[in-house]
mmCIF file of the N, C-alpha and C atoms, coordinates in Angstrom:
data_MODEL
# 
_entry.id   MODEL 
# 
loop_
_atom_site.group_PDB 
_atom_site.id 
_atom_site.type_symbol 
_atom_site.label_atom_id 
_atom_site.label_alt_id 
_atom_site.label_comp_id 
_atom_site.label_asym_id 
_atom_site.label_entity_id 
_atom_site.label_seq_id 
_atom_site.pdbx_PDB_ins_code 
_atom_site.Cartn_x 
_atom_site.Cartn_y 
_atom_site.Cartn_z 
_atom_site.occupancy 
_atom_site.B_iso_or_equiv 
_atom_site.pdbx_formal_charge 
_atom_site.auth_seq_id 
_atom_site.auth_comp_id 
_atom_site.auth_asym_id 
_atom_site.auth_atom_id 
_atom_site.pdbx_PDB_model_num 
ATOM 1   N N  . UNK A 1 1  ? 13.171 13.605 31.972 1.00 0.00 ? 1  UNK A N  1 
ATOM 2   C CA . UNK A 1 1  ? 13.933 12.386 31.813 1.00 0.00 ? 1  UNK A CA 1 
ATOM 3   C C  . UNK A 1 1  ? 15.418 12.708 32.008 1.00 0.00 ? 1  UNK A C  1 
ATOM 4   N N  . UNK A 1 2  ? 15.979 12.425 33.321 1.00 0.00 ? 2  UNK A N  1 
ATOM 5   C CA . UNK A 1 2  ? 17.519 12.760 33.551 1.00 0.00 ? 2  UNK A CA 1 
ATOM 6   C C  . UNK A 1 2  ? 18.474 11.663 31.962 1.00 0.00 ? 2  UNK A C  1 
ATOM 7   N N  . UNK A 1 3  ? 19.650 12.744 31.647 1.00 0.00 ? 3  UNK A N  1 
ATOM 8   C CA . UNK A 1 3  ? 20.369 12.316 30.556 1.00 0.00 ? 3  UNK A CA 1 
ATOM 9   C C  . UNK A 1 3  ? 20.766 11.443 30.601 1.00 0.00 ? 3  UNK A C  1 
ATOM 10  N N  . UNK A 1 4  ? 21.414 10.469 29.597 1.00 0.00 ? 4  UNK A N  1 
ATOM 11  C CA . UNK A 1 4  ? 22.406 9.305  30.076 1.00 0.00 ? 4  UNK A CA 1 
ATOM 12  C C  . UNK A 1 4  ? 23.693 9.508  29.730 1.00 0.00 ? 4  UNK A C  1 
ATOM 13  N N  . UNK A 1 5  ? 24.262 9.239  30.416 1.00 0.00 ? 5  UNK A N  1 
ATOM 14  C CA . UNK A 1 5  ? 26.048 9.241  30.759 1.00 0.00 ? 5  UNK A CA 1 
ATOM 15  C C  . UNK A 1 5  ? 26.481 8.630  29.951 1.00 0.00 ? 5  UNK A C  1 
ATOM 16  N N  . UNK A 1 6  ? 27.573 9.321  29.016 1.00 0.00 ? 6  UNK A N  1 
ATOM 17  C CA . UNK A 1 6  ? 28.390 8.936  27.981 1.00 0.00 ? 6  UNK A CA 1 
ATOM 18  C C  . UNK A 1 6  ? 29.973 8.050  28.318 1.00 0.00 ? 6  UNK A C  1 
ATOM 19  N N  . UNK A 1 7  ? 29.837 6.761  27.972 1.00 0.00 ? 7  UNK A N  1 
ATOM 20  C CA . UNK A 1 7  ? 30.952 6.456  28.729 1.00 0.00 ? 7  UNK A CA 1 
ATOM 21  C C  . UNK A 1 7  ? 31.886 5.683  27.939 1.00 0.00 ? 7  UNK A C  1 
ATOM 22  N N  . UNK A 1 8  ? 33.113 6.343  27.555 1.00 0.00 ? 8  UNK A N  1 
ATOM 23  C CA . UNK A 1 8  ? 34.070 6.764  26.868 1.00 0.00 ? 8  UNK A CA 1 
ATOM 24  C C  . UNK A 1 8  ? 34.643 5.644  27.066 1.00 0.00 ? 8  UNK A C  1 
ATOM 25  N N  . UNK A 1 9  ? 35.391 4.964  26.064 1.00 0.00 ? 9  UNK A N  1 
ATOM 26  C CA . UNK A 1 9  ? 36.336 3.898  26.234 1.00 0.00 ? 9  UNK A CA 1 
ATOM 27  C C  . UNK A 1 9  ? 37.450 4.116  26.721 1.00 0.00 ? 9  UNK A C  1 
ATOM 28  N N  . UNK A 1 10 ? 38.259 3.680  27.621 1.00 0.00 ? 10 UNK A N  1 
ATOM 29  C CA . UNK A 1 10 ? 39.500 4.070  27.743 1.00 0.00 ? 10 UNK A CA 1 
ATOM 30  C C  . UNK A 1 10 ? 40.758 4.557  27.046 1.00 0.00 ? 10 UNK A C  1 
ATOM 31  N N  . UNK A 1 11 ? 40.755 4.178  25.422 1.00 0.00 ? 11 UNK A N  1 
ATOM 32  C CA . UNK A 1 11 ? 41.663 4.861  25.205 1.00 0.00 ? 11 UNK A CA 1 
ATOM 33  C C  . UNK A 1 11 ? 41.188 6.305  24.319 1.00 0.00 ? 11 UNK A C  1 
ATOM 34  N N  . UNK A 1 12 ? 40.067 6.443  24.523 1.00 0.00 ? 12 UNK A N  1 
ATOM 35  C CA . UNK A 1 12 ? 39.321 7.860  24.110 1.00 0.00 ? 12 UNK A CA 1 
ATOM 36  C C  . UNK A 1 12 ? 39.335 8.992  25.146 1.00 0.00 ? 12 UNK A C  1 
ATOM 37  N N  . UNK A 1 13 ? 39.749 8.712  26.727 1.00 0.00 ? 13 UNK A N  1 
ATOM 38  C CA . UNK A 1 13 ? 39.794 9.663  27.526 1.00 0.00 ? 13 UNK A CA 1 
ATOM 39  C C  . UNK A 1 13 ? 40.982 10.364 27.608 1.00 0.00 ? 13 UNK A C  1 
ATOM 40  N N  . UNK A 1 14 ? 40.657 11.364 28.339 1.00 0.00 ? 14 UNK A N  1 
ATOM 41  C CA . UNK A 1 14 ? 42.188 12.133 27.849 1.00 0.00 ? 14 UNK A CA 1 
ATOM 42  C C  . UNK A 1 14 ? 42.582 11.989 28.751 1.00 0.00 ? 14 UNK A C  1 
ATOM 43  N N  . UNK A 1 15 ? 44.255 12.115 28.773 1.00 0.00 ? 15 UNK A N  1 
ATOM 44  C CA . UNK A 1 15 ? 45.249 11.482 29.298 1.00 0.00 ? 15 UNK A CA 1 
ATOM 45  C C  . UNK A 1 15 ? 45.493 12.276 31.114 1.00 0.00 ? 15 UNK A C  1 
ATOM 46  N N  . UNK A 1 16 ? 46.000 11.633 32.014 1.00 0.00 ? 16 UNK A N  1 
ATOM 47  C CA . UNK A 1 16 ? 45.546 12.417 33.413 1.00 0.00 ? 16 UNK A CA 1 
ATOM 48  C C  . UNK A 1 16 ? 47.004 13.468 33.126 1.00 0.00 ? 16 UNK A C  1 
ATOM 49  N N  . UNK A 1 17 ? 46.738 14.738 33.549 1.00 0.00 ? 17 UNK A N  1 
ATOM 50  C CA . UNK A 1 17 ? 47.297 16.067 33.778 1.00 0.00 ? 17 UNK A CA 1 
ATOM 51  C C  . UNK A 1 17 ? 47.116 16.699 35.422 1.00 0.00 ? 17 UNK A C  1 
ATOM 52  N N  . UNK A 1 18 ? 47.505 15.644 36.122 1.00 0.00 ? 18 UNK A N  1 
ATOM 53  C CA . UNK A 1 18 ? 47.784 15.786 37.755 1.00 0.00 ? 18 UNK A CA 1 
ATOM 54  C C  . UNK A 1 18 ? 48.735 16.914 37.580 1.00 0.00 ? 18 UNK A C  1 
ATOM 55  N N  . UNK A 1 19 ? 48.456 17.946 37.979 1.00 0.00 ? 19 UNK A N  1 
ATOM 56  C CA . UNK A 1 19 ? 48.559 19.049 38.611 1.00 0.00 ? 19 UNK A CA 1 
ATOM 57  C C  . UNK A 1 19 ? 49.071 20.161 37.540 1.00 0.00 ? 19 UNK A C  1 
ATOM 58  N N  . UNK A 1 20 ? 48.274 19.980 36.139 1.00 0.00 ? 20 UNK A N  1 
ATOM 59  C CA . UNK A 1 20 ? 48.003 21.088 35.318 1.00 0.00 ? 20 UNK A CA 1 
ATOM 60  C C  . UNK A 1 20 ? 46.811 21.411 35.174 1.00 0.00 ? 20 UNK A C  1 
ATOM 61  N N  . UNK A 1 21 ? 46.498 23.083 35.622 1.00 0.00 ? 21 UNK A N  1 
ATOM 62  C CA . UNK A 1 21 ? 44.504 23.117 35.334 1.00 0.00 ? 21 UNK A CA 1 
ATOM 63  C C  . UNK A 1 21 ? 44.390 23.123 34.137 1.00 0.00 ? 21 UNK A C  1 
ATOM 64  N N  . UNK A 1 22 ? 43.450 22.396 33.470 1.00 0.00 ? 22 UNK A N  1 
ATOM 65  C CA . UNK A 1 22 ? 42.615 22.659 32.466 1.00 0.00 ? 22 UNK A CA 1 
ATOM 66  C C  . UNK A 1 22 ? 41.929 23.772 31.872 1.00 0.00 ? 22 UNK A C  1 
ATOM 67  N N  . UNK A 1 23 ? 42.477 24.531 30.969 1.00 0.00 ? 23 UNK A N  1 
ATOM 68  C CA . UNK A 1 23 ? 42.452 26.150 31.004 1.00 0.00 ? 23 UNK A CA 1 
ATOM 69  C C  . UNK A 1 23 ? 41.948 25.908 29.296 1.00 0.00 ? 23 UNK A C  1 
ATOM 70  N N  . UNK A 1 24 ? 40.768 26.499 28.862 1.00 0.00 ? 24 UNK A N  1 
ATOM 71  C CA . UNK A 1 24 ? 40.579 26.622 27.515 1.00 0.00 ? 24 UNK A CA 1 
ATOM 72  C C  . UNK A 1 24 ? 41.623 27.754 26.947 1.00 0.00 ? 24 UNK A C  1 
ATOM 73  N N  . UNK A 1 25 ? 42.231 27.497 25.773 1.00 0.00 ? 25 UNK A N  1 
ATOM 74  C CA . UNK A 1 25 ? 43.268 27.878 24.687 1.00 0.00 ? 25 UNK A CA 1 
ATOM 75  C C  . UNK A 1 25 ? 44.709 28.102 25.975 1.00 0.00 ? 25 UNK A C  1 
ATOM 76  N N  . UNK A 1 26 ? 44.777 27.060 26.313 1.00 0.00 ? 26 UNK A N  1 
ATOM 77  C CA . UNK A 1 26 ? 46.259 26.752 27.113 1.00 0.00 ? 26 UNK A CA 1 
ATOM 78  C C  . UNK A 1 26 ? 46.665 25.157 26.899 1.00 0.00 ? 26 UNK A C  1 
ATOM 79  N N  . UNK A 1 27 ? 47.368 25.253 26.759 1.00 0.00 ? 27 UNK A N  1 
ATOM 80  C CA . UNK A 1 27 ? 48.444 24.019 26.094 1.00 0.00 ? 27 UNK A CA 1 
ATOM 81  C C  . UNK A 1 27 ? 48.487 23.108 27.371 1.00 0.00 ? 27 UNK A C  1 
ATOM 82  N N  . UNK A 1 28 ? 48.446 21.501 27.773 1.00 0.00 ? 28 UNK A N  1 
ATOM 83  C CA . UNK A 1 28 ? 48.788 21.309 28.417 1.00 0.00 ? 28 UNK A CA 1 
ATOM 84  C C  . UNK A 1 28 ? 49.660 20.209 28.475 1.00 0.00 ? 28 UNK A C  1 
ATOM 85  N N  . UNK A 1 29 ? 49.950 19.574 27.417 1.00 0.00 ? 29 UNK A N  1 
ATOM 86  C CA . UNK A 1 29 ? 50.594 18.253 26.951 1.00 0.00 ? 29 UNK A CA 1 
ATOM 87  C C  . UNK A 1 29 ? 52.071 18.754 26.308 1.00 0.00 ? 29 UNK A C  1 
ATOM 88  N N  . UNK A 1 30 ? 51.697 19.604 25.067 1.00 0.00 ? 30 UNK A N  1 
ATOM 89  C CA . UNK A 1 30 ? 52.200 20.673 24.202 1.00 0.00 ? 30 UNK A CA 1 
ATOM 90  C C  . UNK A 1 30 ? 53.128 22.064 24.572 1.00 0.00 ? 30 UNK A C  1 
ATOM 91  N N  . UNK A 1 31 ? 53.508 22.514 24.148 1.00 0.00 ? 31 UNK A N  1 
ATOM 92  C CA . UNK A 1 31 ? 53.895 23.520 24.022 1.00 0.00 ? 31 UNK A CA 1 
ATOM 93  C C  . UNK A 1 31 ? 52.876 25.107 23.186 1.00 0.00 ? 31 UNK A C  1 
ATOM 94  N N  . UNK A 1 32 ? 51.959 23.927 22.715 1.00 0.00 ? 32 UNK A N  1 
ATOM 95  C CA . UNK A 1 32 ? 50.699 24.728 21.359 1.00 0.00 ? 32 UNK A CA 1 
ATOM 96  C C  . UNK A 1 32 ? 49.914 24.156 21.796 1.00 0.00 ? 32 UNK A C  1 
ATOM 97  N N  . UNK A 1 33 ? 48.568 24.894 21.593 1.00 0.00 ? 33 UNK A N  1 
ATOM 98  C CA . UNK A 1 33 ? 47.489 24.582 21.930 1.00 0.00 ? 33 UNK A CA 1 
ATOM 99  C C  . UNK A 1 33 ? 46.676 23.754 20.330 1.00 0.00 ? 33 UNK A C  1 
ATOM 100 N N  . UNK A 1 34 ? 45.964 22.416 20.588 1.00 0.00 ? 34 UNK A N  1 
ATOM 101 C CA . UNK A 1 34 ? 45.464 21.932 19.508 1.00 0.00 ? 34 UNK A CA 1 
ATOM 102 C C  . UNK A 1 34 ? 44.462 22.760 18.506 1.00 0.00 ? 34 UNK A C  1 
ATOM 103 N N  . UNK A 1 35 ? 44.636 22.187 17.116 1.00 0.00 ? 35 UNK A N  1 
ATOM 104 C CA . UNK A 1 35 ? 43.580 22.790 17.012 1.00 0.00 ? 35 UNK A CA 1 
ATOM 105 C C  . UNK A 1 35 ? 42.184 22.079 15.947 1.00 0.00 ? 35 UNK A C  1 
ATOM 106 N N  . UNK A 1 36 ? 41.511 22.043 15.795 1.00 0.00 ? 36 UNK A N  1 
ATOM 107 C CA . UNK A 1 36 ? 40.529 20.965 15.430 1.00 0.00 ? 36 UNK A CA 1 
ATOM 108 C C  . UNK A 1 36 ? 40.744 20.970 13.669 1.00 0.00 ? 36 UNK A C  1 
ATOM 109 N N  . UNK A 1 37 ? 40.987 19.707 13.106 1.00 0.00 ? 37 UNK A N  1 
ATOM 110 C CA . UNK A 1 37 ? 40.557 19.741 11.360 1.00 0.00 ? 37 UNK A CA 1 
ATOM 111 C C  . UNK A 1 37 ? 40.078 18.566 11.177 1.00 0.00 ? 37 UNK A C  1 
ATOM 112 N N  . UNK A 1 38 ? 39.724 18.500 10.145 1.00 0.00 ? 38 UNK A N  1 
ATOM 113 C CA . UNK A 1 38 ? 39.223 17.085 9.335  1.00 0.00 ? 38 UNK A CA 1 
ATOM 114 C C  . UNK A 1 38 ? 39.631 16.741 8.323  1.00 0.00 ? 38 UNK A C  1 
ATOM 115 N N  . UNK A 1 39 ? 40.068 14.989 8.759  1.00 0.00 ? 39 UNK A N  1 
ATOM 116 C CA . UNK A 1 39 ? 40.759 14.057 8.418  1.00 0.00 ? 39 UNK A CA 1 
ATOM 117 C C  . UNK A 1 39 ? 39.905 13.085 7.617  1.00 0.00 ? 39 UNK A C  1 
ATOM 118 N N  . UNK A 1 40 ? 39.942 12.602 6.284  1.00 0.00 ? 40 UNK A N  1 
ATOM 119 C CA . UNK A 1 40 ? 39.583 11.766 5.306  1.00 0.00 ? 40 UNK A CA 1 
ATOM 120 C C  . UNK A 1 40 ? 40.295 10.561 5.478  1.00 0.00 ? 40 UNK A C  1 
ATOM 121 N N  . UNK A 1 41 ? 39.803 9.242  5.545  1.00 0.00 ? 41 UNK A N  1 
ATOM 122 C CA . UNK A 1 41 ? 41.065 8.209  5.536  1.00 0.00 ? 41 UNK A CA 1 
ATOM 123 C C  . UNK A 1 41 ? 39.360 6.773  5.159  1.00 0.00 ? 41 UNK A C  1 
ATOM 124 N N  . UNK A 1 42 ? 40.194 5.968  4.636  1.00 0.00 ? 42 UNK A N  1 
ATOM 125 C CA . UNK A 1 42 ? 39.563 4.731  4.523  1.00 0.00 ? 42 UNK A CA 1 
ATOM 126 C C  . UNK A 1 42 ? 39.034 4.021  5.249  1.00 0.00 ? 42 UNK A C  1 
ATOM 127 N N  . UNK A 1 43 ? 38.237 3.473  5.303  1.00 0.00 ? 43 UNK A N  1 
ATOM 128 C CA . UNK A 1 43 ? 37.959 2.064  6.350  1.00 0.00 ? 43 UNK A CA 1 
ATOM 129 C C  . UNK A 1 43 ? 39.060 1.426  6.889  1.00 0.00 ? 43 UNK A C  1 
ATOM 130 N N  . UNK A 1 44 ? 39.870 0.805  5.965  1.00 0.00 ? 44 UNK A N  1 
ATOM 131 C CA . UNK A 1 44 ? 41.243 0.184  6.568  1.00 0.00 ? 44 UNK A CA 1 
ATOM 132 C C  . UNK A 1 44 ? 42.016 0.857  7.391  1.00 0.00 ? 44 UNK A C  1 
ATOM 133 N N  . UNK A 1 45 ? 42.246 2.110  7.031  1.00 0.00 ? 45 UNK A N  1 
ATOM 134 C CA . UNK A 1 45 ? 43.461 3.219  7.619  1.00 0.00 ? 45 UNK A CA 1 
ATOM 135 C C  . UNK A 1 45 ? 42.458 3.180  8.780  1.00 0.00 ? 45 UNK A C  1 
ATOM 136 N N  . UNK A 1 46 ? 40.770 3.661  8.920  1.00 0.00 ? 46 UNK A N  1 
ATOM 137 C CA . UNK A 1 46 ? 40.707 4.001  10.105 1.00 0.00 ? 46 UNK A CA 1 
ATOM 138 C C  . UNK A 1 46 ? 40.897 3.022  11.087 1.00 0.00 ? 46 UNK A C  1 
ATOM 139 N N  . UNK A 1 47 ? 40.143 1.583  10.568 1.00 0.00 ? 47 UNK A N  1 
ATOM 140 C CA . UNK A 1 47 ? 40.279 0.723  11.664 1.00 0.00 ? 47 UNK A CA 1 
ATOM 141 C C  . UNK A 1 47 ? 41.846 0.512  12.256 1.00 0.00 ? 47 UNK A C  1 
ATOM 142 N N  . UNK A 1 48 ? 43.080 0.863  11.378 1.00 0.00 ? 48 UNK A N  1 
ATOM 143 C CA . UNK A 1 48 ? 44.137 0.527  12.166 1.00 0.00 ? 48 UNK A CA 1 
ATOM 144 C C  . UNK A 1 48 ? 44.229 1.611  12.438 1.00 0.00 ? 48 UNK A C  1 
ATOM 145 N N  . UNK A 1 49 ? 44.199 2.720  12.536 1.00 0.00 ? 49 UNK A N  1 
ATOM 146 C CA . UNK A 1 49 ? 44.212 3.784  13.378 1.00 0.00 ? 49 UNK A CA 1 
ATOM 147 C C  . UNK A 1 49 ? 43.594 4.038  14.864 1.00 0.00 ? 49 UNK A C  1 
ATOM 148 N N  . UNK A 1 50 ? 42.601 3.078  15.442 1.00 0.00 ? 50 UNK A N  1 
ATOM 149 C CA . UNK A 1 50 ? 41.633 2.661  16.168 1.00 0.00 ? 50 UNK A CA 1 
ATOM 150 C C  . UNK A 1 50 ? 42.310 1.479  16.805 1.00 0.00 ? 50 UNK A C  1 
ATOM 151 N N  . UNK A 1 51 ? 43.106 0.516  15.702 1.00 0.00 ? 51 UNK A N  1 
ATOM 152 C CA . UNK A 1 51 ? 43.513 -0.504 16.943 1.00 0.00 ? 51 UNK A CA 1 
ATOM 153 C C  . UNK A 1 51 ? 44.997 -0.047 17.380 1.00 0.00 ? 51 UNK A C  1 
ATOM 154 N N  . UNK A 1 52 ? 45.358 1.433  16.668 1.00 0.00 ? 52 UNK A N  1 
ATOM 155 C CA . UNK A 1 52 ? 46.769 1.457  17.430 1.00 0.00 ? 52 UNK A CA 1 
ATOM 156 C C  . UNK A 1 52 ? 46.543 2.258  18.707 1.00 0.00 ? 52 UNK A C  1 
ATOM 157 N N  . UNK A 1 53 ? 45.534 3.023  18.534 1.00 0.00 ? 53 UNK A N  1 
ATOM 158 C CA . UNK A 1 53 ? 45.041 4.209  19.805 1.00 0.00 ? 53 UNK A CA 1 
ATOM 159 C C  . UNK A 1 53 ? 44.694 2.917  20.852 1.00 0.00 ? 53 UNK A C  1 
ATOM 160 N N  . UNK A 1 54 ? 44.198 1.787  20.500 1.00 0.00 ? 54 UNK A N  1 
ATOM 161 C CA . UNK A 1 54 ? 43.689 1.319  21.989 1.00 0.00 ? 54 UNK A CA 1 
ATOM 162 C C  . UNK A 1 54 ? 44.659 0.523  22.190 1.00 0.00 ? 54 UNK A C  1 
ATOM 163 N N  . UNK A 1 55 ? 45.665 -0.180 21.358 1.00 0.00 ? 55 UNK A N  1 
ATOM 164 C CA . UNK A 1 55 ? 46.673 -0.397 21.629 1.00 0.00 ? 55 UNK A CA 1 
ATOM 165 C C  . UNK A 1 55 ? 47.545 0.557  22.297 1.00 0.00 ? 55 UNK A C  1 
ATOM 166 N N  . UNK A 1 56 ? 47.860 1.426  22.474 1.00 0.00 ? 56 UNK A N  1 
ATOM 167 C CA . UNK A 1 56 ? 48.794 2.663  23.169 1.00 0.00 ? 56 UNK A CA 1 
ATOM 168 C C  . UNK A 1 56 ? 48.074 3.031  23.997 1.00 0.00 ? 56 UNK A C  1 
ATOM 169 N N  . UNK A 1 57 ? 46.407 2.847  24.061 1.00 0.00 ? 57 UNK A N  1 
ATOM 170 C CA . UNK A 1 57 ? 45.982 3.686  24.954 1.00 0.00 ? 57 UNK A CA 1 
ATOM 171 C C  . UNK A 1 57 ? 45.555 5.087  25.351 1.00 0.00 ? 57 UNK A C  1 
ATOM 172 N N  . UNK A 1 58 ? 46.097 5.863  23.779 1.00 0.00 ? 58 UNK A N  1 
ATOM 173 C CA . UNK A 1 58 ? 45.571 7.020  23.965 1.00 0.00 ? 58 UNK A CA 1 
ATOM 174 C C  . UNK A 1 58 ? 44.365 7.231  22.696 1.00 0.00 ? 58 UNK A C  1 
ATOM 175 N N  . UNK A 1 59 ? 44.209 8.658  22.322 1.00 0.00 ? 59 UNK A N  1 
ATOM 176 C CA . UNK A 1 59 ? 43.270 8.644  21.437 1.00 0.00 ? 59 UNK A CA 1 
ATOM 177 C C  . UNK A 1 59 ? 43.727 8.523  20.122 1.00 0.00 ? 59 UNK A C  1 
ATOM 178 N N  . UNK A 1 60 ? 42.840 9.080  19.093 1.00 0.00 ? 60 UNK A N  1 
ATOM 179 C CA . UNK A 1 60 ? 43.364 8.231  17.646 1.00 0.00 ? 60 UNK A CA 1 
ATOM 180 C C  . UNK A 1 60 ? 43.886 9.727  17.457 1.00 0.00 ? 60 UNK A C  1 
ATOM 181 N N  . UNK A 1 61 ? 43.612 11.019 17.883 1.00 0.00 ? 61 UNK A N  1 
ATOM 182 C CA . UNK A 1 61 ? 44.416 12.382 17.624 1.00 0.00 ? 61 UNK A CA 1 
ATOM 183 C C  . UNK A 1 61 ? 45.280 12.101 18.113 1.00 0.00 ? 61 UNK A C  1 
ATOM 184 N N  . UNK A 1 62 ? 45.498 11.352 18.876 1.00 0.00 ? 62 UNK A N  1 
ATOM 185 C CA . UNK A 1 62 ? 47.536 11.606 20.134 1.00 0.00 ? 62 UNK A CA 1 
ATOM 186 C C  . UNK A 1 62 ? 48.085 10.648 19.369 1.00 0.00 ? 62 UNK A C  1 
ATOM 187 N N  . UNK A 1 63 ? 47.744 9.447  18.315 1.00 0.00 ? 63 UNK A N  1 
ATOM 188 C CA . UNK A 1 63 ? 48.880 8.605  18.043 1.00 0.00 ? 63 UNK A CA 1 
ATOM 189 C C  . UNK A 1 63 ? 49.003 9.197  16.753 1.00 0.00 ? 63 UNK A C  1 
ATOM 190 N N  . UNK A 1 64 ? 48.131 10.212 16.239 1.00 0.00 ? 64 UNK A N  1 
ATOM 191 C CA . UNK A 1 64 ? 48.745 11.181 14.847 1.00 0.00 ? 64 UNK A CA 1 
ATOM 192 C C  . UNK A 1 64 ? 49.887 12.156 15.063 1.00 0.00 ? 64 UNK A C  1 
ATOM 193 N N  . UNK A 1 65 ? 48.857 12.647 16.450 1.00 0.00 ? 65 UNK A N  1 
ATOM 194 C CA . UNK A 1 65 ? 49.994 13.742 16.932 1.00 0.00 ? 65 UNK A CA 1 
ATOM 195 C C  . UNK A 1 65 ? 51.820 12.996 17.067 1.00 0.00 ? 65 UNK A C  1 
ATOM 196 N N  . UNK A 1 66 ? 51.302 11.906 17.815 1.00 0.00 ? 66 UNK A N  1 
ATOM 197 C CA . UNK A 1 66 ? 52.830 11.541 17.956 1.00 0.00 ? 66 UNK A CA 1 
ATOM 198 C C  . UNK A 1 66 ? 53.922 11.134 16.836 1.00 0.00 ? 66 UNK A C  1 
ATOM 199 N N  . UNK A 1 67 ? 52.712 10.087 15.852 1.00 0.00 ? 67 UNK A N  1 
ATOM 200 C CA . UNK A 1 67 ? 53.440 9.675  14.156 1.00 0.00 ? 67 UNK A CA 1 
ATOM 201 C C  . UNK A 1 67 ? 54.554 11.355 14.005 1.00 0.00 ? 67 UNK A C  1 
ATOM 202 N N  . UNK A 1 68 ? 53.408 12.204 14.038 1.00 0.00 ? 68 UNK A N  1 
ATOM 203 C CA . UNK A 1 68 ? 53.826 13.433 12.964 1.00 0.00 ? 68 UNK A CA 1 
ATOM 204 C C  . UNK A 1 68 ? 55.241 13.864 13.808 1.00 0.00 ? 68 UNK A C  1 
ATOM 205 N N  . UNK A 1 69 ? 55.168 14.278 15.271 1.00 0.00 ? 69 UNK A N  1 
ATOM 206 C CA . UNK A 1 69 ? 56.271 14.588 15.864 1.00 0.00 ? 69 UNK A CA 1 
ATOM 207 C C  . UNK A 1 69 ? 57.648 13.782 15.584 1.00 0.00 ? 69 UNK A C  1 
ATOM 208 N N  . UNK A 1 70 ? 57.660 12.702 15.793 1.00 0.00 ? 70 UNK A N  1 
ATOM 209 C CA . UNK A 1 70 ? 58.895 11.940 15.497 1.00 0.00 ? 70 UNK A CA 1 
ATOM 210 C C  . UNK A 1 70 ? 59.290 11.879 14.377 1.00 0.00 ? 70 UNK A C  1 
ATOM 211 N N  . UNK A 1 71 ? 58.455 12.283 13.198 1.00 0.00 ? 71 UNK A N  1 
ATOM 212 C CA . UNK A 1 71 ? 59.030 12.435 11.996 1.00 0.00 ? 71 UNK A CA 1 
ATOM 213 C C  . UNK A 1 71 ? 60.097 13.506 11.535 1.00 0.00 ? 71 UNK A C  1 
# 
């Protein structure tokens, strides 16, 4: 039984990197390479966390990443 294709909402895909390769533990957005943890948050927090990523368009890690940077 061929698999079925997972198909990602738009603001869950990652962002286009025209003419950086995609290199595991190389930075390409960053200056640092990410690194994975887990995040606890409410129903409320998540759902607006969810409508600001598809609002912006990116994922719900890039509009944390970004909150935290500008701070």
């Amino acid at each position: 039984m061929p698999r079925k294709k997972s198909i990602k909402p738009d603001w869950m895909r990652k962002r286009s990197h025209v003419g950086t390769p995609c290199r595991k533990g190389k930075p390409i957005y960053y200056e640092e390479v990410k690194k994975n943890i887990n995040l606890t948050l409410t129903p409320t927090a998540l759902n607006r966390l969810k409508e600001l990523a598809i609002k912006m368009k990116i994922s719900r890690s890039e509009v944390v990443e970004r909150w935290l940077r500008i701070q």
